[in-house]
GUBAVEX-229098 format. One record per residue: x, y, z of N, C-alpha, C, O in turn; residue in three letters. Coordinates in steps of 0.2 Angstrom, whole numbers, plus 5000, padded with zeros to 4 digits. Layout:
XYZXYZXYZXYZALA
...
END
This chain:
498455565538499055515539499655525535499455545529UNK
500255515537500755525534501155465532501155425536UNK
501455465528502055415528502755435528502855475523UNK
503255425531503855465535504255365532504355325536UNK
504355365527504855305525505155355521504755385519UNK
505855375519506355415518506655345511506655285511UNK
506955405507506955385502507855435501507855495500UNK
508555395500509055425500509255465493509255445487UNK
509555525494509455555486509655505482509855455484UNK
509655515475509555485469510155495466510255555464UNK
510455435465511155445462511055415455511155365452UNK
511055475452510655435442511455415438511855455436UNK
511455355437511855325435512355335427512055335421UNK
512955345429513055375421513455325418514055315421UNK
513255285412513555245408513355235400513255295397UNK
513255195397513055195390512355205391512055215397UNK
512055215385511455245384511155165381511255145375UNK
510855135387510455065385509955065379509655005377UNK
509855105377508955115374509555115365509255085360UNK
510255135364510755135360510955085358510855065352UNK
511255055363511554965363510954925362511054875358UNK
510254935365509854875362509654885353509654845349UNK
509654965352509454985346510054945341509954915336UNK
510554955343511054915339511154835338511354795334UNK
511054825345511054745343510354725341510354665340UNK
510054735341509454725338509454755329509054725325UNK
509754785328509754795322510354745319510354735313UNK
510854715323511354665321511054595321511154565316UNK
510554585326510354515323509754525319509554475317UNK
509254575317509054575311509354565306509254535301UNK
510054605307510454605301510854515299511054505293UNK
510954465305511154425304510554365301510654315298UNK
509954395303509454345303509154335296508854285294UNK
509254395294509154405287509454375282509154345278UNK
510354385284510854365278510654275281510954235278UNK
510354245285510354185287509854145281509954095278UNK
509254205280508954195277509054175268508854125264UNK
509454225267509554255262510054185258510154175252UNK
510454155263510754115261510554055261510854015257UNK
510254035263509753975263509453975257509453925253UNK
508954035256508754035249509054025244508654025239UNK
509654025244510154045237509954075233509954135234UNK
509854055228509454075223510254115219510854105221UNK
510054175215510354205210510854225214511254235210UNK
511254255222511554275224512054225225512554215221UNK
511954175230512454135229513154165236513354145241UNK
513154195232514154225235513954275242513554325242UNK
514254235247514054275254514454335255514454355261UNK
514854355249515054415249514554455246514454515248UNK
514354425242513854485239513254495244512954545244UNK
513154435248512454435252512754515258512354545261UNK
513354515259513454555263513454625260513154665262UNK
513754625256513754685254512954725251512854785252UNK
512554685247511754715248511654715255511254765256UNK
511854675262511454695263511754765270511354765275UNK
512154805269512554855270512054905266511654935268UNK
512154895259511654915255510854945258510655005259UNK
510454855262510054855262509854905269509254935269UNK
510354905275510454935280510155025281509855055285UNK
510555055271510255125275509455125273509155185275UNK
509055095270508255095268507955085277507555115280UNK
508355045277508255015286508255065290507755075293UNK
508755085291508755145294508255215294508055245299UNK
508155225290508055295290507255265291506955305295UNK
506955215290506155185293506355175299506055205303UNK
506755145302506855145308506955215314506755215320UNK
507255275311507355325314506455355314506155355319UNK
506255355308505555385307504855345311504255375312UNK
504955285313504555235318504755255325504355245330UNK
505455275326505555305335505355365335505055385340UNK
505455415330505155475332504255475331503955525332UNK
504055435329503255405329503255395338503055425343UNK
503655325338503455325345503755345352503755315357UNK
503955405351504155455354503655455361503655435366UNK
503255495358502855505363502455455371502255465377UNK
502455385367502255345374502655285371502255245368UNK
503455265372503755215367503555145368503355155374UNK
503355105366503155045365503754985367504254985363UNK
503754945373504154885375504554865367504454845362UNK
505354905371505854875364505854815362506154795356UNK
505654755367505754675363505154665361505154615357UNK
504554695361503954685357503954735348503554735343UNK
504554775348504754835345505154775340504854755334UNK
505554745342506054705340505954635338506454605335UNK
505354605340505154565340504754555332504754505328UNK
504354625330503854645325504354675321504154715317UNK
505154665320505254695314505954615313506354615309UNK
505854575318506254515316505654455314505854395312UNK
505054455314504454445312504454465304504354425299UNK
504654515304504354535297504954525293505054545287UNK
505654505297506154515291506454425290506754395285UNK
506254395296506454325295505654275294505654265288UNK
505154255297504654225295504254255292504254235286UNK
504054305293503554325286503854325280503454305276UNK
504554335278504754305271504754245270504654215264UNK
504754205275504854125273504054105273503954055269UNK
503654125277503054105277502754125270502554075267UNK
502754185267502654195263502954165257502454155253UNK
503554135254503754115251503354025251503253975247UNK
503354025259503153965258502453945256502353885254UNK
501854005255501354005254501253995247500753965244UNK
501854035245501554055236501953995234501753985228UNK
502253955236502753905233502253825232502253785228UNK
502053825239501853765239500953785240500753735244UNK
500653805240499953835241499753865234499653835229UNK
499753915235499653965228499653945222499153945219UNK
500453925219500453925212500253865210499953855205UNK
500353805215500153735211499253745211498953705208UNK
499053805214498253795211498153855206497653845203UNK
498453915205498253945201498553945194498153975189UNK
499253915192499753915189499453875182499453895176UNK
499153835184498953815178498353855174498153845169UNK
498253885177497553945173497953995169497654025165UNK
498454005171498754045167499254035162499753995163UNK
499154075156499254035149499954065146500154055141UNK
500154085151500854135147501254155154500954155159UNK
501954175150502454205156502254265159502254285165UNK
501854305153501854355155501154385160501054445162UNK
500754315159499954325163500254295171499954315176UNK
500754255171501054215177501254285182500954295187UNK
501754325179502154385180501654415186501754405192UNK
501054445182500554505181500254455188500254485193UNK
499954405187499854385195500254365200499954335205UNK
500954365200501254355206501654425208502154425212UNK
501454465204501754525206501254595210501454635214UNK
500454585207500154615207499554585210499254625212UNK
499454525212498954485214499154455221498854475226UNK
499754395220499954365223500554395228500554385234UNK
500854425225501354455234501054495236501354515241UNK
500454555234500154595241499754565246499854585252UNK
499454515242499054465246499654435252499754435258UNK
499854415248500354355253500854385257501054355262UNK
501154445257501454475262501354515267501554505273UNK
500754565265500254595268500254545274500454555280UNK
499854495271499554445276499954415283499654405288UNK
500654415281501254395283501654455291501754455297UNK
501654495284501854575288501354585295501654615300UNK
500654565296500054585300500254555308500254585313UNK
500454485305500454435312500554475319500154475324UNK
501354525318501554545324501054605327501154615332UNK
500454635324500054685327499454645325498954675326UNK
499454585324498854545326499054525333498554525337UNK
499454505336499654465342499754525346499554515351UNK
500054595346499854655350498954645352498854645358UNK
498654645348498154675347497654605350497454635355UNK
497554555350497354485356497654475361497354445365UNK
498454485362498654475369499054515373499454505378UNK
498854605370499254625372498854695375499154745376UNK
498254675377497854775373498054825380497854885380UNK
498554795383498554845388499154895386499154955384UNK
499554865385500054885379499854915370499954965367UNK
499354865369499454905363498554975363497954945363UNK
498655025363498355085366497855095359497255105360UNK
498155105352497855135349498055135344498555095342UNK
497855185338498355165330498855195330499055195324UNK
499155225333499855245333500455185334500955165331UNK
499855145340500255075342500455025334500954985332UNK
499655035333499554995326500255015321500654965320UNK
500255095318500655115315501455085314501755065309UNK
501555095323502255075324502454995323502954965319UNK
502054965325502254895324502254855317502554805316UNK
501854865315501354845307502254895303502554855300UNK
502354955304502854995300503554945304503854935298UNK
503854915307504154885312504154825307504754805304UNK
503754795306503454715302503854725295504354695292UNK
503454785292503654805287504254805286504654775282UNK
504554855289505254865288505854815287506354815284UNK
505654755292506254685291505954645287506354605285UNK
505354655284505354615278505654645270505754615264UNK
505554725273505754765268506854745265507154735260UNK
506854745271507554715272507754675270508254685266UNK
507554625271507654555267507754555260508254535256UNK
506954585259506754555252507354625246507554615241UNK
507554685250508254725248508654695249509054725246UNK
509054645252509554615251509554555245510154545242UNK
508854525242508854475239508754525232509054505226UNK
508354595231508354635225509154625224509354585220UNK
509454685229510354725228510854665227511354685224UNK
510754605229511254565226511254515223511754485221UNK
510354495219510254495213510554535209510954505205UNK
510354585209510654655203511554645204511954655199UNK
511754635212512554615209512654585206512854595200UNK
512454495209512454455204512554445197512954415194UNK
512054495196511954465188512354515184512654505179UNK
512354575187512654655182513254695185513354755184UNK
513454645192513954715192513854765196514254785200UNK
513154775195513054865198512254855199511854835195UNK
512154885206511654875211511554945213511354945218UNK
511655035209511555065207510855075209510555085215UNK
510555075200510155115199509355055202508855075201UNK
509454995207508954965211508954985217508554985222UNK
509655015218509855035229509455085228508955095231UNK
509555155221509155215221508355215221507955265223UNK
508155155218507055145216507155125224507055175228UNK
507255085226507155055233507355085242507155085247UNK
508055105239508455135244508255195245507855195250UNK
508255245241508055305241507655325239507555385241UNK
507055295235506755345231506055315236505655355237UNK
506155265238505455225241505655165247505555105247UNK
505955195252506155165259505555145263505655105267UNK
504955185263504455215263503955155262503455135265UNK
504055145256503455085252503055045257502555065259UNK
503354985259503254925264502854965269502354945270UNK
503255025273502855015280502155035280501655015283UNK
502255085273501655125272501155085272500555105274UNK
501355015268500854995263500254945269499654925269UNK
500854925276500654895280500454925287500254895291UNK
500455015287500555035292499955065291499555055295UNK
499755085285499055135284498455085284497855105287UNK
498555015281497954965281497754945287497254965290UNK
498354895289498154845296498254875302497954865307UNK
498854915300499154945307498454995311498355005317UNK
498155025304497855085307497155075308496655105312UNK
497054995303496354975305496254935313495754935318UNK
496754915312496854865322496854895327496654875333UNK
497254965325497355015330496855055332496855065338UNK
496355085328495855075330495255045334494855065339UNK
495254995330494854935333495054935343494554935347UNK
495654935343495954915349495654965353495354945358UNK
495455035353495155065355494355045358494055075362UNK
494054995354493354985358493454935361493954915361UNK
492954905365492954865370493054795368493554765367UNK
492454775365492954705363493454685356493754705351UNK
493354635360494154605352493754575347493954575341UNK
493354545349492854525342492954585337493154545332UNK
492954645334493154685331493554665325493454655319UNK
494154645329494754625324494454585318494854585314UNK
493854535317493354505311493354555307493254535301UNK
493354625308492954685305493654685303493954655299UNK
493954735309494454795309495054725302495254735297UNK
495154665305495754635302495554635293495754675290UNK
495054605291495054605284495054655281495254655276UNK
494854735283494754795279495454825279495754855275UNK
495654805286496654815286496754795280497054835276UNK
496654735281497154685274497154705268497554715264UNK
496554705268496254725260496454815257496654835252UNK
496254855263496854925260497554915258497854925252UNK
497754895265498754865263498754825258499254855255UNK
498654785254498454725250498454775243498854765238UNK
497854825242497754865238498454935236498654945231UNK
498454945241499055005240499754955238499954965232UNK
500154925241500454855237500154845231500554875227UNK
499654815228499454815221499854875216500254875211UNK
499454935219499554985214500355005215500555055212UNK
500654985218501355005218501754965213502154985209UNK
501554905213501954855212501754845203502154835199UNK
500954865201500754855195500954935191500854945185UNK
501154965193501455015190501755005184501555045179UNK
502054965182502554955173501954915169501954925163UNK
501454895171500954855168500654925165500554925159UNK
500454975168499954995167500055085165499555125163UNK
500655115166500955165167501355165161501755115160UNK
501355235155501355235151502355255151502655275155UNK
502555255145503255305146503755285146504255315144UNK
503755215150504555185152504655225157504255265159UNK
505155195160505755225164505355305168505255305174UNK
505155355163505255445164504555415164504355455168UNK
504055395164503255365166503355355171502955385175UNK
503655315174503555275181503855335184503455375187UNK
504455365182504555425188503855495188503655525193UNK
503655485182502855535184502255515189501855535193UNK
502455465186502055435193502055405198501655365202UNK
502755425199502855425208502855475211502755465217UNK
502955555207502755615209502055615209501855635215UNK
501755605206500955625203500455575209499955595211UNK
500655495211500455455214500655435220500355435226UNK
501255415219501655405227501855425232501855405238UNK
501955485228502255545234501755575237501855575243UNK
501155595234500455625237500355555243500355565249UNK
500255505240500055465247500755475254500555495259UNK
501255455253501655465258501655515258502155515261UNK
501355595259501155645262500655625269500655625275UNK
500155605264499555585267499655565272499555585278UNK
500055495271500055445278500455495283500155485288UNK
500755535283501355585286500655625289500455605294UNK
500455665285499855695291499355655294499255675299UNK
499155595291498755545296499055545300498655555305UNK
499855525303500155495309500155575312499755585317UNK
500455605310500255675312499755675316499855695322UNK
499055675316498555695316498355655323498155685328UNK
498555555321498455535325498855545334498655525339UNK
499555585331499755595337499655665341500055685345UNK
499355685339498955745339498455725345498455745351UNK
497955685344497455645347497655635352497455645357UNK
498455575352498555555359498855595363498955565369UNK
499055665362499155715365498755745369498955775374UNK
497955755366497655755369497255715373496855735378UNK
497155665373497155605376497555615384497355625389UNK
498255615382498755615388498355685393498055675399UNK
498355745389498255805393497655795397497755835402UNK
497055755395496255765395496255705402495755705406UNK
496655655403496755605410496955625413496555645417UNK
497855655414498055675417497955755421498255785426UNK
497355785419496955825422496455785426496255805432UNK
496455745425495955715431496355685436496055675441UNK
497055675435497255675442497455715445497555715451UNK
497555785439497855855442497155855447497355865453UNK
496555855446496055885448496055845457495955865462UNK
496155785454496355755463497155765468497355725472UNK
497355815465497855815468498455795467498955795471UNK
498555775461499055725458499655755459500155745462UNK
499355815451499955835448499655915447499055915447UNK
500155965447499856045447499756065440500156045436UNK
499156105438499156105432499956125427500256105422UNK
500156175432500856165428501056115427501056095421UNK
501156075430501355975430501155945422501455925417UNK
500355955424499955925418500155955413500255925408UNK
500356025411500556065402501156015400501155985395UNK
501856025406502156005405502355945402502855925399UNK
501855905406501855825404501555795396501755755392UNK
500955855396500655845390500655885384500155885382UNK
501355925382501555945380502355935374502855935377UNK
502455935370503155925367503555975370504055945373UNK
503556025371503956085374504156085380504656105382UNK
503456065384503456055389503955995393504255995398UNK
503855935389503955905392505055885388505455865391UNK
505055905384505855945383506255975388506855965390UNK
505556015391505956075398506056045403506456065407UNK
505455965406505855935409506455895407507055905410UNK
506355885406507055845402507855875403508455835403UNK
507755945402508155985400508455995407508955985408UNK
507956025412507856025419508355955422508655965427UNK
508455915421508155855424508955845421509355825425UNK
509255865415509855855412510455865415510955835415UNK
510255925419510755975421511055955429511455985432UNK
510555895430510655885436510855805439510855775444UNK
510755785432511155715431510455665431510655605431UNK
509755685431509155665432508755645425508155635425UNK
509255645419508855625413508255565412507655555410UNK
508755525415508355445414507955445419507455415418UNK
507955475424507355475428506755525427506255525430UNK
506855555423506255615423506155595415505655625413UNK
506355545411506155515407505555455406504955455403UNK
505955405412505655365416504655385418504055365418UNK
504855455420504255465425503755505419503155515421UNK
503955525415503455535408503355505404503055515399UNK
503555425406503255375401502855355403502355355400UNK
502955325413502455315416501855375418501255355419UNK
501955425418501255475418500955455410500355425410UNK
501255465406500755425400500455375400499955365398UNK
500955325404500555235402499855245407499355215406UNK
499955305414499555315417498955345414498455315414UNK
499055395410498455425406498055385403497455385403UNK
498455325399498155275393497655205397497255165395UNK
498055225403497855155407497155175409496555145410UNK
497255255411496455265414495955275408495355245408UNK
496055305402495655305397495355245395494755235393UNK
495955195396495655125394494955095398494455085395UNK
495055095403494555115408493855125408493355095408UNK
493955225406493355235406493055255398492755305396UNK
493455195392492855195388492755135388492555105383UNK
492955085394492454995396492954965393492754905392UNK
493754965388494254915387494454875393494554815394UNK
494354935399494954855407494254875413494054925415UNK
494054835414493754865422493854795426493454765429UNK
494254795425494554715429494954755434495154815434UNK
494954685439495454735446495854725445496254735450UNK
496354695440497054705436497254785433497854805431UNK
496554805432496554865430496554915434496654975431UNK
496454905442496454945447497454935450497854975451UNK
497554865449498154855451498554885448499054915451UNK
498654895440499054925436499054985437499655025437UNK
498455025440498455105438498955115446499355155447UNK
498755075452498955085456499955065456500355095458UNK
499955025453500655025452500955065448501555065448UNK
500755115444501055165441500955205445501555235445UNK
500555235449500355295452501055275458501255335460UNK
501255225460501655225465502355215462502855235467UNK
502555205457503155225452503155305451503755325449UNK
502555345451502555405449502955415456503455455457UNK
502755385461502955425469503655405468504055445471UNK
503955355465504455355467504855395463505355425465UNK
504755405457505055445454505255515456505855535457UNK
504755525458504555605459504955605465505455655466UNK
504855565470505155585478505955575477506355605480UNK
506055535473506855505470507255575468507855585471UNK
506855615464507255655460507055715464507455765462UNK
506455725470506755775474507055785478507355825481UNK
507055725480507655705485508255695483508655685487UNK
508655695477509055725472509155795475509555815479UNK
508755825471509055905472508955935477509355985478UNK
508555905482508555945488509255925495509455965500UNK
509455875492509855845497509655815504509955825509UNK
509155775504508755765510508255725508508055725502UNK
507955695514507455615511506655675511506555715515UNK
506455655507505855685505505155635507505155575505UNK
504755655511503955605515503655645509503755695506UNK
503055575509502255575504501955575508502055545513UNK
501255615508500555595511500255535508500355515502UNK
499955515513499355465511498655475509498255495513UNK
498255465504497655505503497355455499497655395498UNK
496655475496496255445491496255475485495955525485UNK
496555445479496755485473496055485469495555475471UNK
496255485461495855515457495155445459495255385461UNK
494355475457493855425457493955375454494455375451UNK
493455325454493555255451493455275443493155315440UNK
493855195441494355125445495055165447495355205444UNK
495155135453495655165456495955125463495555085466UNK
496355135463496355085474496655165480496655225479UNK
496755125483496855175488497855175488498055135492UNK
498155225486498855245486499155285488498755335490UNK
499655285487500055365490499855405485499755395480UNK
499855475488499755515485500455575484500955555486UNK
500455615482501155685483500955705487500355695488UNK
501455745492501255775496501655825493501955805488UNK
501755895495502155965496502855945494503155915498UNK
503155965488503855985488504256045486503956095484UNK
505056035487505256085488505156125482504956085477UNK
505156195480504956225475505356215470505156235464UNK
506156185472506556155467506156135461506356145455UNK
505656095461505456025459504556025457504255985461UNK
504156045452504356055445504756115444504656155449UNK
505056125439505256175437505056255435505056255429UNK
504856305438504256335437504456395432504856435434UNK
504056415427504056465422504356525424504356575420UNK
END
């Protein structure tokens, strides 16, 4: 049986680049929600000149974590208002939560056991904000991770979001360092370089390696009960790697040319590490992508060539590149996102995460999104309406959808 409903070429629209404009106003109302913050708190800054100017300051730490989290999630991107949501999360209520924690919870019970400034210091720097941030920073990849698991895939997802959490709280609490240090001296120096540059890195890491990556995991078995395990061992890593960053002048011999040994000797080796973990993990979803999406090659779906292409970095470049030249970028974007959410949807599947018939409806709803893409963009190049056959795709869970039929040779593009 055939299906002959024609589909008129594809006229791929050319205007601003959305995924730009949301990145920028989104990074403007973090940036307003912050200085919102920042002024409410008062405290030593005071002068809403100074709050702006840290937090310009606080913008390029911001960025260059933000640049490092999209080429993370590159490969299968993650819902921008869930993206945005986890880094206005960590830059506007987890600081207030937090604060609000240590202020009226924490110290009126610990404060008094503590017999000196310098024993007070020593637990709210070293005790007290790993705990209580950590805790804070988690929320947005806790709330992934209970109401979202279709979406949230794995610990790459973990990474991205938890490093996201991190980063606007990062921000914040750099705005309130950078114009403290104006405030008080003038020059914001030699704290934009510890914090801006030497260690932009610090936060995401500290919440990306623990909770991000214990949740992210977790997310991968069947049930959410998990998260009792997966969430506290999170915390407690994140929580710990914070300690040791933060207790450095306590316990680090040398002054000043000490602390920098042991950021070479210490810090640096882990932020390698985490860099090959993520690495490694996205390695994994690589083949994940490749290892589904043969199963539908094998039903007909997609031609092996298809599948390299798709699950590949080079590969899938060359479409793109294909796909550019003919005014087809967003659309052959579009359809390698959904071939992965398709890949991630079936795996989900068959390791017992979805076998609900929401789970048949979603696979079949991308599978039919794949049709239109595909028929879209060769009826683009071909200049003519392009028919699908009708058939029974890849085995169960699955429904009954269209399937590809024969296209012109235009379309993939062949080696």
């Amino acid at each position: 049986m055939t299906a002959t409903a024609p589909l008129s070429p594809l006229a791929q629209p050319k205007g601003p680049d959305v995924g730009l404009i949301a990145g920028i106003i989104g990074i403007a109302v973090l940036a307003l929600a912050s200085f919102g913050v920042i002024l409410v708190l008062g405290g030593a800054i005071g002068n809403p000149l100074v709050v702006a100017t840290s937090g310009v300051m606080a913008l390029v730490p911001l960025s260059f974590v933000i640049w490092a989290v999209l080429a993370i999630d590159r490969w299968e991107p993650e819902p921008r208002i869930a993206m945005w949501f986890a880094a206005l999360w960590g830059g506007v209520a987890a600081v207030l939560l937090t604060l609000a924690l240590n202020t009226w919870v924490l110290e009126p019970i610990v404060t008094p056991f503590l017999q000196s400034q310098e024993q007070y210091e020593f637990y709210a720097t070293v005790v007290q904000a790993p705990i209580t941030e950590e805790l804070w920073k988690s929320i947005p990849v806790v709330i992934m991770f209970l109401f979202f698991r279709r979406t949230f895939d794995g610990p790459v997802d973990g990474v991205v979001f938890a490093a996201l959490s991190a980063a606007g709280f990062a921000f914040t609490e750099n705005i309130l360092y950078f114009g403290t240090s104006l405030a008080e001296s003038g020059d914001g120096s030699f704290i934009f370089f510890l914090r801006g540059i030497m260690s932009p890195l610090t936060h995401a890491i500290f919440t990306a390696v623990g909770i991000g990556l214990a949740l992210g995991l977790a997310a991968r078995l069947r049930s959410r009960w998990w998260i009792l395990l997966a969430f506290p061992a999170g915390w407690l890593v994140s929580a710990l790697l914070h300690a040791l960053w933060n207790s450095a002048s306590w316990w680090v011999p040398g002054g000043t040319v000490g602390f920098f040994v042991y950021y070479l000797v210490v810090q640096v080796p882990l932020c390698v590490l985490a860099a090959a973990l993520v690495w490694l993990l996205l390695r994994q979803e690589i083949r994940i992508t490749r290892a589904r999406l043969h199963d539908y090659g094998r039903a007909g779906w997609f031609t092996a060539e298809e599948v390299e292409r798709l699950s590949t970095g080079d590969g899938r470049a060359s479409l793109l590149a294909w796909a550019r030249k003919r005014g087809l970028r967003r659309t052959m974007r579009d359809y390698i996102i959904t071939a992965t959410r398709l890949a991630n949807s079936r795996q989900r599947a068959l390791v017992g995460r979805d076998r609900s018939r929401s789970s048949m409806a979603d696979e079949a709803t991308l599978l039919a999104r794949l049709v239109q893409h595909r028929r879209g963009m060769a009826s683009a190049v071909m200049g003519q309406p392009v028919a699908m056959a009708v058939g029974a795709p890849v085995a169960a869970p699955t429904a009954r959808v269209q399937r590809f039929g024969d296209l012109d040779a235009a379309w993939p593009p062949r080696r």
